[in-house]
N, C-alpha and C positions, 0 to 999 in steps of 0.2 A: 503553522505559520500564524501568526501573529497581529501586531499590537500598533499604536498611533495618536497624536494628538492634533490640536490645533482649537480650544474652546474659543480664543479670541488670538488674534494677530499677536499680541504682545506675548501671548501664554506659548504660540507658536515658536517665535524667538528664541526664548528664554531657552525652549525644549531642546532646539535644533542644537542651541553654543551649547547642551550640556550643565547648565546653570540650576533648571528647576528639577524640582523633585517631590514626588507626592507620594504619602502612606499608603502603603499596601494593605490591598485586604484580604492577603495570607498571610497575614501578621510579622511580616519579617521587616527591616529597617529597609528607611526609603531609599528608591536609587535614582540612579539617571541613565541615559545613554549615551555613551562613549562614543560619539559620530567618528567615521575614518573613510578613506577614501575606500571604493569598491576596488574588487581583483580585477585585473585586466584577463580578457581571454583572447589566445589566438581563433582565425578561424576555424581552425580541425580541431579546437576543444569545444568552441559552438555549435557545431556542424554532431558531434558526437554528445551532444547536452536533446539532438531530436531537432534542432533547428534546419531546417530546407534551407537548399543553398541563399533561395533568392528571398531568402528569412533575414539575412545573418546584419544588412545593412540595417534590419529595423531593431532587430536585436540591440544591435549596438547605441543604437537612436535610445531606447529604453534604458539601459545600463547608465546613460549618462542623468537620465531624470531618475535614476535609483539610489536612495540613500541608505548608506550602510552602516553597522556600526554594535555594537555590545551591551551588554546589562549583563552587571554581574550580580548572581544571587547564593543562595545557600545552597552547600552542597545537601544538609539536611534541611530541613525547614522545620522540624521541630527543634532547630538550636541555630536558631537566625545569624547568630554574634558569634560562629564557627567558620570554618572552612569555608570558601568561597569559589565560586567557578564560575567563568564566561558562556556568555551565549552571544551567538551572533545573530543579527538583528537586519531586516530587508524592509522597507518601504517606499511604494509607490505611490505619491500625493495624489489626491485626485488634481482631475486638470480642471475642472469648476469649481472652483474655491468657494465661489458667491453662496452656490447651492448646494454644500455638502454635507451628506447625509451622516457620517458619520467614516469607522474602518471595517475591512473587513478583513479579518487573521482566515490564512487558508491555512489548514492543520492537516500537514504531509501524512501519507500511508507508512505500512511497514507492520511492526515499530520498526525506527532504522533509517527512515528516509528523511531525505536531507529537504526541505523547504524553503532554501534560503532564496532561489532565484524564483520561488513561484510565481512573485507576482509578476514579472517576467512571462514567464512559460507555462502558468499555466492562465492565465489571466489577458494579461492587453497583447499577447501575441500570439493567445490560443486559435481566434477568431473575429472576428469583426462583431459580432452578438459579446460575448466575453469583454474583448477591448472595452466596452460599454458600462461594464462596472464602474471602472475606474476614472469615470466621468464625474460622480456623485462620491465614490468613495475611496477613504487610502485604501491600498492592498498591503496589507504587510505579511512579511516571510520570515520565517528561522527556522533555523537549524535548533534541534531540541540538542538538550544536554546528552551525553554520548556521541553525538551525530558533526559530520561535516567542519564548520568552523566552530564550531562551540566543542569546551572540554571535554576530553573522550578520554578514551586509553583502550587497548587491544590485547584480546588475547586471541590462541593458536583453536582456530574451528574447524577442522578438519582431518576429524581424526579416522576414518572408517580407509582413505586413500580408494584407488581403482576397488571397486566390486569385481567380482566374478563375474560373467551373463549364465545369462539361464532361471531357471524357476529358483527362488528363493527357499534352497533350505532351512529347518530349524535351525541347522547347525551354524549355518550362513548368518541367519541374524542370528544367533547369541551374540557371535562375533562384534557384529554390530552396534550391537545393545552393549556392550560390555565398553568395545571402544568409546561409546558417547558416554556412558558413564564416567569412564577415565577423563574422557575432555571435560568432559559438563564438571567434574570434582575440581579437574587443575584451572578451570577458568576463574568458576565460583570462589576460589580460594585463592587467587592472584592478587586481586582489589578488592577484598568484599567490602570496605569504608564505600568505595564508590560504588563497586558493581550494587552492591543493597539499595542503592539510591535511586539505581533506572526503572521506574515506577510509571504509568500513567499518571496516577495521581501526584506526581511529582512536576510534571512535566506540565499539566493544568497550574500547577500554585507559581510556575516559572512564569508562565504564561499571562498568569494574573499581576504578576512582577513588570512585566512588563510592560503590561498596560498601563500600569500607574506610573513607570518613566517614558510613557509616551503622549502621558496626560491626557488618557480617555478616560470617561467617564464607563463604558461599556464596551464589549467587542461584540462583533458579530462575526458569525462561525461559518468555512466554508470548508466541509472535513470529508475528506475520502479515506475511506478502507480501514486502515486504523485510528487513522482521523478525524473518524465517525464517534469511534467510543471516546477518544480525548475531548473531543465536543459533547459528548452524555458526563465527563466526568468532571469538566469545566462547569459545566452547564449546572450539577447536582452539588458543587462546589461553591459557585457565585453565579444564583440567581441573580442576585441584583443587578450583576455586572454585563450579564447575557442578552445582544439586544437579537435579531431575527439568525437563526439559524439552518444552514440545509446543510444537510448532510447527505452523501454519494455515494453505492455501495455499502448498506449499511451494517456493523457488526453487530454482533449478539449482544445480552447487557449483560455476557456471562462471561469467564475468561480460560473454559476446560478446554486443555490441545487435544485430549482422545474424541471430546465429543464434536469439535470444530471439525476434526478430521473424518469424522463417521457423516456428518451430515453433508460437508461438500464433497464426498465421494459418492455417494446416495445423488448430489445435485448434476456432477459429473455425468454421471452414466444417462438420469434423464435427459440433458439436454444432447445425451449424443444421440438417442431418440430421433429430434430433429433433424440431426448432421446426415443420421442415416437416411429418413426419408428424402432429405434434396439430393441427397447422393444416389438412391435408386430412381428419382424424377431424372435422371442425369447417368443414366446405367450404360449410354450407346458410347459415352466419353471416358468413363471412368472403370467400368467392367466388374463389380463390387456387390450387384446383383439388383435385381426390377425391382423389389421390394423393399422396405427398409425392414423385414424380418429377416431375407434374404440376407442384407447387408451386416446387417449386427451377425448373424450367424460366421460369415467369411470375416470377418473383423476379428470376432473371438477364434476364430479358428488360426487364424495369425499369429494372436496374442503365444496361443499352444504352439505354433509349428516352430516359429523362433525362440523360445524359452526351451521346447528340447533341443535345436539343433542353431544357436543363434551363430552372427556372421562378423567379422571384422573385417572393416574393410580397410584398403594402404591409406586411405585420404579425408578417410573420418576418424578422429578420436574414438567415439563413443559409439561401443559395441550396441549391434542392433539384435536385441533381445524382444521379450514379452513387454518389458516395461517401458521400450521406447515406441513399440506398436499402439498401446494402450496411450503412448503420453499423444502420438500423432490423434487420439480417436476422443480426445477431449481437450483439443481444440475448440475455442470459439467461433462462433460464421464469419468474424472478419477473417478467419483463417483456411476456412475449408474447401475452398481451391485449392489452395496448397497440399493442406494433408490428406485430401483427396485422392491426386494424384502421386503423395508419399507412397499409401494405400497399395494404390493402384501397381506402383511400382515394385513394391515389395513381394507382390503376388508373383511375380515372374522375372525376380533381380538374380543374376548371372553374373559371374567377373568377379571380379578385385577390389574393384574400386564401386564407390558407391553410387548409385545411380542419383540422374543430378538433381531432382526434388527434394530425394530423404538428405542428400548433404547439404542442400541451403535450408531445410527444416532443422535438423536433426544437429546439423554442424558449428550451427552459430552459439559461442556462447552466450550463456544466459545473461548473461551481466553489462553483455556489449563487450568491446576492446577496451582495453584502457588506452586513455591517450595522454600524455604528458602535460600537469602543470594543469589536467581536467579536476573539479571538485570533486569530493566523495557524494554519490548518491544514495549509495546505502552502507549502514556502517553493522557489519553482522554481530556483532558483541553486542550492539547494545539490543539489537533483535533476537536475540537470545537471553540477553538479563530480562529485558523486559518480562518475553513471554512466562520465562520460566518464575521469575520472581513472583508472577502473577498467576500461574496452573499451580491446581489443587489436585491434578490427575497424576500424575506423576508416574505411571503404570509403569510395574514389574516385567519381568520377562513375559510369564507368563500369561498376562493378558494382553502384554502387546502384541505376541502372536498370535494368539486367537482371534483377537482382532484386524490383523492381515490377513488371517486365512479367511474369514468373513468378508473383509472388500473381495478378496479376489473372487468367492464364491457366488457373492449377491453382485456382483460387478463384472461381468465374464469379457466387456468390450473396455472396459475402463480401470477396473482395480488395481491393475498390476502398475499402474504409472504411479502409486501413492510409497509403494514402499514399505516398510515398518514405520506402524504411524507412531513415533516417539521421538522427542525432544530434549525434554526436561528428567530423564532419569539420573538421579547422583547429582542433583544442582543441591549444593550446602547450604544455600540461604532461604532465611523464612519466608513462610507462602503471605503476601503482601496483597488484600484484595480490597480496592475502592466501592465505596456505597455509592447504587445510583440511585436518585429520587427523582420522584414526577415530579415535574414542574409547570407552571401556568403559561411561559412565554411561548412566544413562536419557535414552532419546530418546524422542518419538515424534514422527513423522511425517503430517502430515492433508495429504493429495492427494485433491483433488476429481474424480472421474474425466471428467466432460463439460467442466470450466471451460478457459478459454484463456486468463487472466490468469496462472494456473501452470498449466503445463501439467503432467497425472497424471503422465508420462513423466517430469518435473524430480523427483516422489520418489523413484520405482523410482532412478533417476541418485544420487540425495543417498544414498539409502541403500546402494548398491554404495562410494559414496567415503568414507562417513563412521559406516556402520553405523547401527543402529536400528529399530524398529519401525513400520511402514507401517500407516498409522489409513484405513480407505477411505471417503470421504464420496460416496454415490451424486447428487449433483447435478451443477451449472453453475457453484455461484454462490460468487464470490471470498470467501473468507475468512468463511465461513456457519458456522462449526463452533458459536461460543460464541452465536450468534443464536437455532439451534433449540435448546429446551429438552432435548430427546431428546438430543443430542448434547452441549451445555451441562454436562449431568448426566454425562457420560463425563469430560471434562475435566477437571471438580472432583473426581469418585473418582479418578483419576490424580492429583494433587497430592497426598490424602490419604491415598493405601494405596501407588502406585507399577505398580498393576494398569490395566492398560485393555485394552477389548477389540477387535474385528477393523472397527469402524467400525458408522456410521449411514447414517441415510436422505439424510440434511440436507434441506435448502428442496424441500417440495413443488412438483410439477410443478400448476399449478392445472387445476381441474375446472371 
């Protein structure tokens, strides 16, 4: 998410009708932004965006102070005066004009996800601390190229269909492996003029496009999950332009999928550690064992008993094998009530149909519902060009099995929920990797110390490559920083002093 201006009242104007336009310093011809009226949403597409019901009037309150609108840039950017494509563009003015600090671009996860309502959702209607930001400064949101309102194009990801249950033979993944190959070859080779272009580093020079048609002098960065590294690659791109940045969950300053996937499987099974011990504090409710040796032990022995003899039930889709045992045991703590008592269930599940915690775990898609006329929040093609555009690992058969048989082995309570760790085999376009450089500006850094979506280890790593300050978030849970208020309220005094301190609690362990 993005970009904003307003140096003086008149420069304001000018920006809003569309009129001005200012040089880029990614070198491409100047633009401007195409202002257009926002989408309209029903309540059940709000309501399914995470908005609480008795959210939805203030929702709408926001939407109307939301300005929307496009910048079109180079589909390449080493040939400016080429082919061209839209992005779509979100901004929330601050509401103290007198005293405005400057914008602050929130740069969505994934790659793949859609930022266009963030400043919305995740900003002035996340929390009361949050709302706060946007006192002193604009919030602005986009949809990066590939994604949501801005030029995409799709191709077919899903080629492996229903798995088998059961323990994962070789033979099983070959299949696997051979499928994603076939898909990864027909996608890479559907668009490669565009698909070669979903780049981080592309997506940074857009972003710098932007700014200059929203007539800032500088953006300042507020990046989660993959958001983090487009803010290291913004940031090692235009210095000049980068004013204080935090960054939430933060990624590696590397872009290998084997090793992304070795080390959050490794993070996984420590924190189930944890899950385990509150689960044997909690043995009279849950039956799982007094110990958390006890517990890991019955856990893995789960993973085994379902993987030889797994179950389908009339009213769950998705076969309960080893790898949905494993997926319930590396759960975060906001979760572990729940898959707790999944656990628990499973140990003594009877009948047909599935017993009713593993079906509201286990049953919901991941994705949500679609709901009609809702925006795209994640667009998988381009979370696929991206990645693969960008791994240098590209692993063979043979190492990608071996390297499953290692998660499952060093992993006896967690491995089996990762799969064959591979991606990118058979992707036809060149391996595309951006340079990151330290920098002297304000960074800071929020590494969660238990999560396994980033693992803590990825900030210690970003801060050795890239310099900055290490924010310590004591939880589990992916990209929790601007959630809890306690920690919320650190973020916003960092924006408006430049001060922050040595971290929070973040997401309570529940009691």
């Amino acid at each position: 998410m993005t970009y904003r201006t307003s140096l003086t009242a008149l420069a304001l104007a000018l920006t809003l009708s569309g009129l001005v336009a200012h040089p880029s310093a990614a070198g491409a011809t100047a633009t401007s932004v195409q202002w257009k009226s926002c989408p309209a949403y029903s309540d059940e597409v709000i309501r399914s965006l995470g908005v609480a019901q008795d959210k939805v009037a203030a929702f709408r309150s926001l939407m109307k102070r939301l300005e929307c609108g496009t910048v079109s840039v180079p589909l390449n950017h080493r040939d400016p005066g080429g082919r061209k494509i839209d992005l779509a563009v979100t901004r929330l003015a601050a509401t103290d004009e007198a005293h405005r600090l400057g914008a602050v671009a929130v740069l969505p996860g994934g790659p793949g996800n859609s930022g266009y309502l963030d400043p919305v959702l995740r900003a002035a209607l996340r929390n009361e601390e949050m709302a706060g930001l946007n006192e002193r400064y604009d919030i602005i949101g986009f949809d990066p190229r590939g994604v949501g309102y801005s030029t995409k194009v799709a191709c077919p990801l899903s080629p492996n269909g229903p798995q088998e249950p059961g323990a994962l033979t070789e033979e099983a993944a070959r299949k696997i492996y051979d499928a994603q190959v076939a898909a990864n070859q027909q996608c890479g080779r559907s668009d490669p003029a565009f698909l070669g272009q979903l780049t981080t580093e592309n997506v940074a020079k857009d972003l710098d496009l932007v700014r200059t048609a929203l007539g800032e002098r500088s953006l300042n960065l507020l990046g989660f999950s993959w958001g983090t590294y487009l803010g290291m690659v913004y940031r090692s791109l235009f210095p000049g332009h980068t004013g204080r940045a935090f960054l939430d969950s933060v990624a590696p300053p590397w872009t290998r999928i084997d090793e992304h996937a070795k080390d959050s499987a490794a993070a996984a099974e420590r924190d189930f550690g944890r899950m385990a011990a509150w689960l044997a504090r909690r043995d009279p409710t849950y039956g799982l064992g007094a110990t958390a040796r006890e517990v890991r032990e019955e856990v893995a022995k789960l993973v085994r008993t379902y993987d030889k003899s797994p179950k389908t039930y009339t009213d769950l889709q998705r076969p309960i094998d080893g790898s949905a045992v494993a997926d319930l045991a590396r759960r975060n703590s906001t979760e572990w009530v729940r898959a707790g008592k999944a656990l628990a269930e499973l140990r003594t599940a009877t009948g047909t149909t599935a017993p009713p915690t593993v079906k509201e775990v286990l049953g919901a898609p991941m994705m949500g519902p679609s709901v009609p006329g809702a925006p795209e929040t994640l667009n998988l093609t381009m979370n696929l060009a991206v990645a693969c555009n960008e791994d240098s690992s590209r692993a063979g058969f043979d190492t990608a099995w071996r390297a499953y048989q290692q998660l499952v082995k060093r992993h006896p309570a967690t491995g089996r929920a990762w799969g064959l760790p591979v991606m990118c085999p058979g992707w036809p376009l060149p391996v595309q990797q951006a340079t990151l450089k330290r920098g002297s500006g304000s960074l800071v850094l929020a590494g969660h110390l238990h999560e396994f979506m980033s693992v803590y280890d990825w900030t210690l790593q970003t801060r050795r490559a890239i310099g900055g300050t290490v924010y310590t978030v004591a939880d589990d849970v992916h990209v929790s920083t601007t959630r809890v208020p306690e920690c919320a309220a650190d973020v916003v005094r960092y924006f408006e002093t430049g001060r922050i301190g040595r971290g929070c609690a973040g997401s309570p362990v529940p009691s």
